[in-house]
C-alpha positions as CSV (number, residue, x, y, z in Angstrom):
1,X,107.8,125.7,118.8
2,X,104.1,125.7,117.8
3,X,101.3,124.8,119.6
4,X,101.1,121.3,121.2
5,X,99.2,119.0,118.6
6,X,97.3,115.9,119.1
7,X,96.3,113.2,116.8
8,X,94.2,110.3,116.9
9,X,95.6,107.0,116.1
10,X,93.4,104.0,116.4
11,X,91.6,105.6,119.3
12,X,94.7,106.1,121.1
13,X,95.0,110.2,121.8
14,X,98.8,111.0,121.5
15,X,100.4,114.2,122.7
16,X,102.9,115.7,120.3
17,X,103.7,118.7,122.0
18,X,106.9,117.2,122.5
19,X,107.6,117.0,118.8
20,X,109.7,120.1,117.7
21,X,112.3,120.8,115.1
22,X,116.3,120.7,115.3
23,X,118.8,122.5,113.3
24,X,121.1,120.4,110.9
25,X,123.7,120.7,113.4
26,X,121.7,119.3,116.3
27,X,120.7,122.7,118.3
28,X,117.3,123.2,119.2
29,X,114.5,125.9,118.3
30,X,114.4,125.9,114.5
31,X,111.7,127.4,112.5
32,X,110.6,126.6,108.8
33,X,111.9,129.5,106.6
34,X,109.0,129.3,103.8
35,X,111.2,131.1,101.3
36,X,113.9,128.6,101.1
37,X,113.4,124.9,99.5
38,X,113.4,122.2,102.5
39,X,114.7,119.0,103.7
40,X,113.8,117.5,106.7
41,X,115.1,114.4,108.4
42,X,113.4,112.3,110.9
43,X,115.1,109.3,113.3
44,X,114.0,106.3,114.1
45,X,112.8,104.9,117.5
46,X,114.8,105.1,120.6
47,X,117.5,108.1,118.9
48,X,117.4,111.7,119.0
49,X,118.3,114.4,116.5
50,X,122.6,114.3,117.7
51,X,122.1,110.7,115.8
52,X,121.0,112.2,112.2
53,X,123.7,115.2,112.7
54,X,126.9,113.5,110.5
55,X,123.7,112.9,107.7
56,X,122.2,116.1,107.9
57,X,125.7,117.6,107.4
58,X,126.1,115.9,104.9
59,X,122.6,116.5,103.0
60,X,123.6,120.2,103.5
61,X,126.7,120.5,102.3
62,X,125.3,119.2,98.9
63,X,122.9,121.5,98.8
64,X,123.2,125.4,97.9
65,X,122.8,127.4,101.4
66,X,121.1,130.6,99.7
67,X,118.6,127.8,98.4
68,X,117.8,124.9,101.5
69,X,117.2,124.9,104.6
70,X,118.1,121.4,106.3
71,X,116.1,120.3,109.5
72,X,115.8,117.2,111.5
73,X,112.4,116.5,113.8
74,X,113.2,116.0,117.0
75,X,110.2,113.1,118.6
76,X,112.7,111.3,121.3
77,X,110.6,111.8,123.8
78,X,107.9,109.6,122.0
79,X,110.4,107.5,120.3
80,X,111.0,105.1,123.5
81,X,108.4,102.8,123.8
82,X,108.9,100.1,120.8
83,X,105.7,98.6,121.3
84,X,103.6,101.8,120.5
85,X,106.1,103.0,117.7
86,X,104.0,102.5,114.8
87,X,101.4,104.3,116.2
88,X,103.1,107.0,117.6
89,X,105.1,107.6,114.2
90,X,101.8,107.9,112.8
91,X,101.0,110.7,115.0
92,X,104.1,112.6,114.9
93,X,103.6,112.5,111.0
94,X,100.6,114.5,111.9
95,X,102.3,117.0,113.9
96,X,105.1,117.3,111.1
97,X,102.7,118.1,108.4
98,X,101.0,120.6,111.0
99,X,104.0,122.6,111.6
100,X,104.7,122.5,107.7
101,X,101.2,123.6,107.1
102,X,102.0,126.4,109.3
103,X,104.8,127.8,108.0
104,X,103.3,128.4,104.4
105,X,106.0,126.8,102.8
106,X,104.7,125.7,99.3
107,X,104.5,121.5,100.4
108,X,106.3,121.3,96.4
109,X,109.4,122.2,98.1
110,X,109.3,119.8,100.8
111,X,111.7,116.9,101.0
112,X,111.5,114.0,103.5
113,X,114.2,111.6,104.7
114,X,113.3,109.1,107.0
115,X,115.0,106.3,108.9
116,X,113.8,103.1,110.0
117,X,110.3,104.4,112.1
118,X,111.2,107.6,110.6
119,X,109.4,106.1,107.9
120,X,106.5,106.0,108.9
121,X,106.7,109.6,110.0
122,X,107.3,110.8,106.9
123,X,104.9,108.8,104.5
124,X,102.3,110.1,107.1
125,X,103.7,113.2,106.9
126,X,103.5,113.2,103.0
127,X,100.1,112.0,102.5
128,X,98.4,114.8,105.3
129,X,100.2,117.0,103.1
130,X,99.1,115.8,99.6
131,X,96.3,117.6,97.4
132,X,94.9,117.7,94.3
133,X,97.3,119.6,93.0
134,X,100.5,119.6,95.5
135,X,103.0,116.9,96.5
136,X,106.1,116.3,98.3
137,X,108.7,117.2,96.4
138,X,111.1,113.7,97.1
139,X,110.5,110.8,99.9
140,X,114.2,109.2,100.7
141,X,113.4,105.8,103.0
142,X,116.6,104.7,104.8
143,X,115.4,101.2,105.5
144,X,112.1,102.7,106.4
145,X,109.8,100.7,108.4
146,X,106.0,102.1,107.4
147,X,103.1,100.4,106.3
148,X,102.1,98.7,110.1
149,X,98.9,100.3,110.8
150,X,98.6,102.0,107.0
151,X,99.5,101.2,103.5
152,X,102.7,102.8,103.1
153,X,103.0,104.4,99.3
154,X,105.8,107.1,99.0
155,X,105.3,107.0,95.1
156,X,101.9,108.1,95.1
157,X,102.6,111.0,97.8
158,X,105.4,112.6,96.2
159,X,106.6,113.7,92.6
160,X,109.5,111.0,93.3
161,X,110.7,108.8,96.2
162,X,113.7,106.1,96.2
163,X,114.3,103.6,99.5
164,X,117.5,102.1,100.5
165,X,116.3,98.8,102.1
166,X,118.3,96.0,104.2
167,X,115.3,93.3,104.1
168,X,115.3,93.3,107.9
169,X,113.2,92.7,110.2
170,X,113.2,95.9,111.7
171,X,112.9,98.0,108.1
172,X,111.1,95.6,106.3
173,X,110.4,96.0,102.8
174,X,106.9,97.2,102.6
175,X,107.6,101.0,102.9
176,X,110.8,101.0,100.5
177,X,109.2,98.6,97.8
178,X,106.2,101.8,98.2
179,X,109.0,103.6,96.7
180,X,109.3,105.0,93.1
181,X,113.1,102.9,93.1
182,X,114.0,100.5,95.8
183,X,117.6,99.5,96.0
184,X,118.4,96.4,98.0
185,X,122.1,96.4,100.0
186,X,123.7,93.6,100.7
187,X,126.8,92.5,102.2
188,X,126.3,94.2,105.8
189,X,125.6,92.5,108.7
190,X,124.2,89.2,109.4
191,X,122.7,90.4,112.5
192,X,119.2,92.3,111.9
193,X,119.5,95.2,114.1
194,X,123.2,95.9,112.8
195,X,122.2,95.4,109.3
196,X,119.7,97.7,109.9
197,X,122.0,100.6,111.4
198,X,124.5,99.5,108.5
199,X,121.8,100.6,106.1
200,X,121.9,103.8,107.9
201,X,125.6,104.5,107.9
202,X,126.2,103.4,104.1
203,X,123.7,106.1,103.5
204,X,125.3,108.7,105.4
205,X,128.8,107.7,103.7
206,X,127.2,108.0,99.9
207,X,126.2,111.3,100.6
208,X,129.1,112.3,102.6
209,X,131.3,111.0,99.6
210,X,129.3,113.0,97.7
211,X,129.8,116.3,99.7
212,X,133.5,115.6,100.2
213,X,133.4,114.5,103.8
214,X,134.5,111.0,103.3
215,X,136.3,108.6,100.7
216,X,135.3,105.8,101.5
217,X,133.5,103.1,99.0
218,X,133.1,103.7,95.7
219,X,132.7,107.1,94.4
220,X,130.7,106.1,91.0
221,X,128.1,104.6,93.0
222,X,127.9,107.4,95.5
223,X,127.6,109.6,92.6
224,X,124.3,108.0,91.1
225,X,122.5,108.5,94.5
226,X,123.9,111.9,95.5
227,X,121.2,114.4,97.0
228,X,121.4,116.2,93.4
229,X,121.3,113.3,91.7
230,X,118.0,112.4,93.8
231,X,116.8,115.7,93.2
232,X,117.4,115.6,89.1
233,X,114.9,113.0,89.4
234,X,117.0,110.9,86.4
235,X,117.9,107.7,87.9
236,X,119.6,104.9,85.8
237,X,117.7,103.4,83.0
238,X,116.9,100.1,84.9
239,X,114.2,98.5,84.3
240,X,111.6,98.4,87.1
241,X,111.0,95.4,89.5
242,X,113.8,93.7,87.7
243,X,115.6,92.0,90.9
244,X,114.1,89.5,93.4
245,X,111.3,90.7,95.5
246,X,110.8,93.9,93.3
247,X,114.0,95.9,93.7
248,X,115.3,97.7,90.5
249,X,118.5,97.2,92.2
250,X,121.5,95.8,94.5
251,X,124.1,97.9,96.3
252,X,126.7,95.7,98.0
253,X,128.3,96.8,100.1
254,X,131.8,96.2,102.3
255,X,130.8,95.7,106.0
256,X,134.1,96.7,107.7
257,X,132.8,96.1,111.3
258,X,133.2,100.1,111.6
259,X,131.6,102.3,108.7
260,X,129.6,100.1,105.8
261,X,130.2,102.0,102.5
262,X,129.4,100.9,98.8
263,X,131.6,99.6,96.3
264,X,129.3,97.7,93.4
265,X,125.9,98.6,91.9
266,X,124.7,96.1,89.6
267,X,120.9,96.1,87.9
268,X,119.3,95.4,84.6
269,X,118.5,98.5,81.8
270,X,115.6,98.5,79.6
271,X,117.2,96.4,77.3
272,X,117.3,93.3,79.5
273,X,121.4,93.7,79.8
274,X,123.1,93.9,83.1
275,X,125.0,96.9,84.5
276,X,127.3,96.8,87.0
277,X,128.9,100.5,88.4
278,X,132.3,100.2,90.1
């Protein structure tokens, strides 16, 4: 693990020594291989990295294993104290773009997923590592809650970013409407705090469907937001802010009480008609 890091948040001094890296499977003591393109999930508030496992899986068995390395940031031990998460996420951004920084990986080939305060890790994480002539590769918000204590604008930190929002109170929509492409889901829980997890889970089923871990939902709309298909950088040809409260899209989705998954994808193209995938 590399040196204990501090960062100054609002004149609060927070220690991120704790901060360290996790292997996709959830073992400890990983280190940044700066040859291979890289992925790197972040949890939320009060988890750990054994939560982000069944994603990170997933994530890398869509990707080529001679070509990505797939990490997840381990910041439990700051992620237990609600009231102080926004500016602890900040800081543990800090630390993230630190240890990037430090393994000379070329920040082009960097690719962030984060999860509901996991957002706000990685949009700080993005914009320490921006330049004038470097970028994240792709920001993926998983109902994302950023944007507290600092603007939150994935778009302008990376060469694309898309955000998978709930429109709950504990994701928000400030961080994924920052996004390149927002997509709204609906049909999951009533209940904020589930709805938020459900965001979460239909996530980790899309690209689980995708790598041929699950068969759940519907395969066409999985398809569309595959890690590839994320990585192509060729979304659908909707037209942009076209759905209530600037989505470009809506994902429902079939809340089974178990494991949420999507079955319908409707938005509008550029020429004003309405697509629905099924």
């Amino acid at each position: 693990m590399m040196d204990a890091l501090e960062s100054r948040v609002l004149f609060s001094t927070i220690n991120t020594s704790s901060v360290s890296l996790y292997n996709a499977n959830g073992t400890p003591g990983a280190k940044i291989d700066k040859h291979m393109a890289l992925f790197v999930l972040v949890h939320g508030d009060n988890m750990n990295p054994s939560m982000m496992t069944d994603m990170a899986a997933a994530v890398e068995d869509e990707l080529p294993a001679n070509e990505y390395q797939v990490l997840i940031l381990d910041w439990s031990q700051l992620a237990s104290a609600p009231q102080l998460a926004a500016k602890v996420g900040l800081a543990v951004g800090d630390a993230l773009a630190g240890m990037i920084k430090a393994s000379r990986i070329p920040v082009s080939r960097v690719n962030l997923i984060g999860f509901s305060m996991g957002g706000t890790v990685i949009g700080r994480a993005a914009k320490d590592l921006k330049t004038n002539t470097s970028e994240v590769n792709r920001i993926i918000g998983v109902d994302p809650s950023a944007g507290y204590y600092e603007p939150a604008d994935y778009a302008q930190d990376s060469a694309y970013s898309i955000a998978f929002c709930g429109d709950d109170t504990y994701g928000g929509t400030v961080g994924s409407l920052s996004a390149d492409d927002a997509i709204l889901l609906t049909g999951l829980s009533s209940n904020d705090l589930d709805r938020h997890s459900d965001v979460f889970q239909t996530v980790t089923t899309i690209w689980q469907n995708d790598a041929g871990l699950s068969s759940d939902g519907d395969a066409a709309v999985s398809s569309l937001f595959s890690i590839q298909s994320i990585l192509n950088g060729s979304p659908p040809n909707w037209r942009k802010n076209s759905e209530d409260g600037g989505f470009v899209a809506v994902m429902a989705c079939k809340d089974t009480g178990g494991d949420p998954s999507p079955i319908l994808l409707t938005y509008i193209n550029s020429r004003n008609h309405t697509i629905t995938v099924e």
